[in-house]
C-alpha positions in Angstrom: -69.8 -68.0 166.3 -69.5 -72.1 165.9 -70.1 -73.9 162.5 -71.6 -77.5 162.3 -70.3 -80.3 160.5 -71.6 -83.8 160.2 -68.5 -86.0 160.6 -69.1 -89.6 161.7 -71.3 -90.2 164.6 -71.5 -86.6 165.5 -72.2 -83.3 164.5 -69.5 -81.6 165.6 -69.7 -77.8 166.6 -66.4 -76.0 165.7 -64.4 -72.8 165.9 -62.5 -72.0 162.8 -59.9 -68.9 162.0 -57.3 -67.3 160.2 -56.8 -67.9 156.9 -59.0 -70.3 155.3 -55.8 -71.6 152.2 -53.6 -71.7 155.5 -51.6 -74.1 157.0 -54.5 -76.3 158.6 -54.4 -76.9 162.9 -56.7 -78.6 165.1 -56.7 -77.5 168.8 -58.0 -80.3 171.0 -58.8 -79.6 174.8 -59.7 -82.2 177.5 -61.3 -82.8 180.5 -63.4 -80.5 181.9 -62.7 -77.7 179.6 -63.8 -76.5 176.1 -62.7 -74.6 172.9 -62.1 -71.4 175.6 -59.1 -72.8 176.4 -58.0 -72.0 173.4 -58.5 -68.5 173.0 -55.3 -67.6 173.6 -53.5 -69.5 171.2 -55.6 -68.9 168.1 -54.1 -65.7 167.1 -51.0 -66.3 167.4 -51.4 -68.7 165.0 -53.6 -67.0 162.8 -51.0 -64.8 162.4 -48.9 -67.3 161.5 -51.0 -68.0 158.3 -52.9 -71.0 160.0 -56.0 -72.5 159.5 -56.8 -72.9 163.3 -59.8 -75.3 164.1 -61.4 -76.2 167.6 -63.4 -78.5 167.7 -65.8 -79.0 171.1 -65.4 -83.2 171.7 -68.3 -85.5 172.4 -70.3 -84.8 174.9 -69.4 -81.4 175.2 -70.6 -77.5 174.3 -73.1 -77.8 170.8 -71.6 -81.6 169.4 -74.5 -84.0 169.2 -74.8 -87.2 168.6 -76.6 -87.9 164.9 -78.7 -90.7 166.4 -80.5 -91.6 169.7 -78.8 -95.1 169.3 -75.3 -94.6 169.2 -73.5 -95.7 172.7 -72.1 -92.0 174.6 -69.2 -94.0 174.4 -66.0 -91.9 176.3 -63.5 -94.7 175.0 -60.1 -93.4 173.5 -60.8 -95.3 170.4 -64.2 -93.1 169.6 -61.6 -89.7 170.5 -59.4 -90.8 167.5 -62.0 -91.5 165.2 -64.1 -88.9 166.2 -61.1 -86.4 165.0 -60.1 -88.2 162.0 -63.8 -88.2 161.0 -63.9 -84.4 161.1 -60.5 -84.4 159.2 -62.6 -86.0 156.6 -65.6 -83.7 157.0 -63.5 -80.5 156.3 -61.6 -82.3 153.6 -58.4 -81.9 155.3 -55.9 -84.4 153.8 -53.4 -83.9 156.3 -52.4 -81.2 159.6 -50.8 -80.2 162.4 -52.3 -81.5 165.8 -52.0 -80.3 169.2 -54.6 -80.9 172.3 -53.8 -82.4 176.0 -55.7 -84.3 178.4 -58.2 -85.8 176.2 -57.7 -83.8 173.5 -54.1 -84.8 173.6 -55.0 -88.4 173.5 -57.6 -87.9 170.3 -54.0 -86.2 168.7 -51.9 -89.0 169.6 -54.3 -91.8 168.9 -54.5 -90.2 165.3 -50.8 -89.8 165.1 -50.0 -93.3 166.0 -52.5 -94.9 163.4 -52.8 -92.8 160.6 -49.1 -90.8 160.4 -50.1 -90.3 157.2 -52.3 -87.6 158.2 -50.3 -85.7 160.5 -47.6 -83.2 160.0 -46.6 -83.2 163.3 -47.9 -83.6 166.7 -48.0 -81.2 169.8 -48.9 -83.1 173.1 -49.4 -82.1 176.7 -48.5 -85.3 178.8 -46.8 -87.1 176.2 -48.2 -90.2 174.8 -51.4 -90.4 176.0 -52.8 -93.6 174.5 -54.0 -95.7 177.5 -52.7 -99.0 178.2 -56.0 -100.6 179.2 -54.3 -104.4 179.6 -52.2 -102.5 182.7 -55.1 -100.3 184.3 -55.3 -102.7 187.1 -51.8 -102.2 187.9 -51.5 -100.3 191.5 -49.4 -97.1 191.4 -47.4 -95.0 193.9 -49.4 -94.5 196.9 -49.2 -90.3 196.5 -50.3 -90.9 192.4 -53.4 -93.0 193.2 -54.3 -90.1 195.6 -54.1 -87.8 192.3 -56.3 -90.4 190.6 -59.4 -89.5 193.2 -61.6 -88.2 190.7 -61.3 -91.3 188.3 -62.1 -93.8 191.4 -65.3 -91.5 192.3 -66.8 -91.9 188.9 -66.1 -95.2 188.8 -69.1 -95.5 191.7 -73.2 -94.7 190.9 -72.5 -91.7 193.6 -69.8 -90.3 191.6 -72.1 -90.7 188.4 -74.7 -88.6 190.7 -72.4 -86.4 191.9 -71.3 -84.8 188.9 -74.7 -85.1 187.4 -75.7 -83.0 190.6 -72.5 -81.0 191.2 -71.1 -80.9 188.0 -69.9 -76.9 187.9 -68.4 -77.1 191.3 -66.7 -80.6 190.7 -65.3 -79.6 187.7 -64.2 -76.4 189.2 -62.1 -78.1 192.0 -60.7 -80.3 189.0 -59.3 -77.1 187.7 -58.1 -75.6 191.3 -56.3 -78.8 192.1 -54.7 -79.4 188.9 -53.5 -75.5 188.0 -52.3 -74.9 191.5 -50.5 -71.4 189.7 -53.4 -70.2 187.9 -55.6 -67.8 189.1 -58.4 -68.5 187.1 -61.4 -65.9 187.5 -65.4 -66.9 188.0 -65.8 -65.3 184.1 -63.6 -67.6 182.4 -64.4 -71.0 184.1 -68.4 -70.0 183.5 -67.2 -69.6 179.7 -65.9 -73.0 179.8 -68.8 -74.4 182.1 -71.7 -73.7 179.7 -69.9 -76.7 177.8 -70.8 -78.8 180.3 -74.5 -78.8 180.2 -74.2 -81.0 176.9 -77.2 -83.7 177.3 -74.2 -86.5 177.0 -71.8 -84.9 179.1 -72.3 -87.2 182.0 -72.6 -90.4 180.0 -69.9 -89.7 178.0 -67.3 -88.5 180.8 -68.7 -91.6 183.3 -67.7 -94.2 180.4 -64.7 -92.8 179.8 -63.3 -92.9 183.4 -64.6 -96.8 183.7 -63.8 -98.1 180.5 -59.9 -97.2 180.9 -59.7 -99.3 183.7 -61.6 -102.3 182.1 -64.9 -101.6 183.8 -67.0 -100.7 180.9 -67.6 -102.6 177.4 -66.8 -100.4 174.9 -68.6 -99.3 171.2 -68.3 -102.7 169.0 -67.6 -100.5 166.2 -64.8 -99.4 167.5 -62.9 -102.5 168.8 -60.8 -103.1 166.1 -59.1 -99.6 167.0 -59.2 -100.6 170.2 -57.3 -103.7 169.6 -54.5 -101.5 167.6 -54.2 -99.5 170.3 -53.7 -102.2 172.9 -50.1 -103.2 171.1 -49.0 -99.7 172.5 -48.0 -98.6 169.0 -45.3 -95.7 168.4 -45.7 -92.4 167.1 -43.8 -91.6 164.1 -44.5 -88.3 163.3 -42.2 -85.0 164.2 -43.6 -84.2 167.9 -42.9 -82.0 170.6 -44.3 -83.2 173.8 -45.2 -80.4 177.5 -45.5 -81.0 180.5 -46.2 -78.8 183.3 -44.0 -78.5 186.2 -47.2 -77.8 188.5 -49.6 -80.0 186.5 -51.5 -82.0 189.6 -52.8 -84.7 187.6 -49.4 -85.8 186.1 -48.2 -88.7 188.3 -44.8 -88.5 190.4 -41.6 -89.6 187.1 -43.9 -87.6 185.1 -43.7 -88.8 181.3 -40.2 -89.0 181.1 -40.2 -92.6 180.4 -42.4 -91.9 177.5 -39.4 -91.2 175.0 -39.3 -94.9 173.5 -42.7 -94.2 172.2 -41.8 -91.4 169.6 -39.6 -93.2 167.5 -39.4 -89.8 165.2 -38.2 -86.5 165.7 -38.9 -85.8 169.2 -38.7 -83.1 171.7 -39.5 -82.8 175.2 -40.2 -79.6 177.2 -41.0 -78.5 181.1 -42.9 -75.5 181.6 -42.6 -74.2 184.5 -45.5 -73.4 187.0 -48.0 -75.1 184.1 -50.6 -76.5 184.9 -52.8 -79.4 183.7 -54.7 -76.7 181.2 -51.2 -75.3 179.4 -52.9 -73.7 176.7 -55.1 -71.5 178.8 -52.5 -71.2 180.9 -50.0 -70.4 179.0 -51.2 -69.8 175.4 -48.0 -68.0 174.5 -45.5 -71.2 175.3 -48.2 -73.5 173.9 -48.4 -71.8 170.5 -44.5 -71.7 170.2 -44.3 -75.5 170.5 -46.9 -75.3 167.5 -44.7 -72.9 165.5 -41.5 -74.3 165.8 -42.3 -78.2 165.0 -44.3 -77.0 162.1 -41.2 -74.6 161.1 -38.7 -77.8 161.1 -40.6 -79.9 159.8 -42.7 -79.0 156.8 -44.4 -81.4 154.7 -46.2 -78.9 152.4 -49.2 -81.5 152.4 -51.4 -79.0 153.8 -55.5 -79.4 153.1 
């Protein structure tokens, strides 16, 4: 069962367990996946004494938009604001964050401009804030080819073709980039539901264009835009995954990502991960959750 909150632009459908005086944590997935990727993870840390909340992003699962005329904007500026705004909603003064993919970025984004926020930071792929000034910058031959999927929707086919084909599109996304996991029809369906969201399309097509400077973005949200174009660092505790098998990370991985956490920092390989590490390997995920909280408690709580 979801609860609804009205936070910003949205009303954002959400997940919410364990104890509700706990330690609040916000579990952000990505692209093409849901609050299911979670599953896993929740319990462990509601065992923990967490307050664990998942959020379903824009365009995705029950989240609406409040009004008709809001742009579906898939910028990374609206995924920041979109989770502080829910911070706000659920009067949460400060947490721990952890998501990937997009989800990650939303975590990072927040992390990087409002520290104050944060406790600490979880994130698959390290920083994940887009440098949209260097989009048009060509990259290694065999990462471009990993980058497919980004090029297509950047076309009025691609826009058709997932508005046609989205289920088995977004299922290849998760064969190619999960190579170890042997994912059943059952759980991607669970996950696929999400994806019949009215603004899915619109939301996921603007995203993939507007990175690369092919899109104007929501005016509204230019002036975050314009903070996250200086590349800023993340000062918050943070451990940062990456998946030894994840077939979206380019070739050098995020190793050279290191300057950009200028506070306590940790990096870790899982091995045979996947792009989707929580659903993957929920057990590994949740630990990186437990032990940066466990160093680095700030008792700020909600």
């Amino acid at each position: 069962m979801h609860s609804l909150v009205n936070a910003g632009t949205l009303t954002v459908a959400f997940e919410e367990s364990g104890n509700p005086d706990g330690w609040p944590v916000l579990l952000m997935h990505g692209f093409p996946y849901d609050v299911r990727a979670y599953d896993a993870v929740v319990p462990i840390l509601a065992s923990a004494g967490a307050r664990v909340i998942v959020p379903w992003l824009r365009g995705y699962g029950p989240t609406r938009f409040r009004s008709g005329e809001t742009p579906r904007s898939g910028q990374q500026a609206a995924l920041g604001r979109d989770l502080l705004d829910l911070m706000d909603a659920l009067r949460i003064r400060s947490a721990v964050l952890a998501g990937y993919d997009w989800g990650g970025r939303a975590a990072c984004i927040v992390s990087a401009l409002w520290p104050d926020r944060v406790d600490a930071l979880v994130s698959q792929n390290s920083y994940n804030i887009q440098d949209i000034a260097r989009s048009g910058r060509p990259q290694a031959p065999e990462n471009e080819l990993r980058l497919w999927y980004q090029y297509y929707f950047h076309s009025e086919r691609g826009r058709l073709g997932l508005t046609e084909n989205r289920r088995d599109l977004c299922r290849l996304l998760w064969r190619l980039w999960s190579p170890e996991w042997r994912f059943d029809d059952a759980t991607f369906e669970r996950t696929a539901a999400s994806f019949d969201n009215p603004d899915f399309v619109d939301v996921v097509i603007h995203s993939y264009r507007h990175r690369f400077g092919l899109a104007d973005g929501d005016s509204s949200l230019e002036p975050i835009e314009r903070q996250l174009a200086a590349q800023p660092p993340i000062t918050v505790p943070a451990i940062t995954l990456d998946g030894s098998a994840d077939g979206v990370l380019t070739l050098g991985g995020t190793g050279k990502h290191a300057s950009y956490f200028t506070g306590p920092h940790e990096h870790r390989i899982v091995r045979d991960g996947g792009h989707n590490l929580p659903q993957e390997k929920p057990e590994i995920f949740a630990s990186a959750i437990l032990d940066i909280r466990a160093r680095h408690r700030t008792g700020r709580g909600a």
